[in-house]
C-alpha positions, -999 to +999 in steps of 0.1 A: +000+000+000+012+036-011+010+068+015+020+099+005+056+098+013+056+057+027+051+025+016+039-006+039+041-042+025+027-073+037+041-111+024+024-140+017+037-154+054+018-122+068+052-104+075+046-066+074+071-043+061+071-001+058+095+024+042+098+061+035+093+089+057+092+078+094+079+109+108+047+109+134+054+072+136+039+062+104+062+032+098+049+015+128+083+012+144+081+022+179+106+052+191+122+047+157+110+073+135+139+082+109+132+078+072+140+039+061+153+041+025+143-004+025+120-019+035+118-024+072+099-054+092+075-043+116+081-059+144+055-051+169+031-065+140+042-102+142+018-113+163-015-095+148-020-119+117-026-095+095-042-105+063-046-065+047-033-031+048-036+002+035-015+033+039-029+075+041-002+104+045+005+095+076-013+070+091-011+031+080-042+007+085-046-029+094-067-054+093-060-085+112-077-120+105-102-121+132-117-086+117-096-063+143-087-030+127-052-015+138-038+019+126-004+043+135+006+072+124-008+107+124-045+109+139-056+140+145-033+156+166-011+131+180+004+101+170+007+063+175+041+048+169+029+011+170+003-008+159-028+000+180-065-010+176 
């Protein structure tokens, strides 16, 4: 899935993945929030079984298998840098 300035990916073994700007926490990696250039494995995602994703300016979106929605990034006016439902 695109964002406007990242890129989150998710593998056929339900590994998630996220690239690009790393600002407001976007990439989903925790206290890490510089740009990654590569792709980049979520970690804190592992154990959510997600099956789909989509990516906004600066939010990303999750949907894990059991129907749970998950989302980081910019909402409103603060910011969640890990997955959070």
């Amino acid at each position: 899935a695109a964002g406007g300035v990242h890129t989150v990916t998710l593998t056929r073994q339900g590994q998630l993945y996220a690239f690009g700007a790393g600002s407001w926490g976007r990439l989903g990696l925790g206290d890490d929030n510089r740009d990654k250039p590569s792709p980049t494995l979520v970690k804190a995602a592992a154990h959510l079984a997600i099956v789909d994703v989509a990516a906004g300016f600066e939010h990303t979106l999750l949907l894990s298998s059991n129907g749970t929605p998950y989302q980081f990034g910019r909402i409103g006016h603060s910011y969640m840098s890990t997955p959070s439902p």
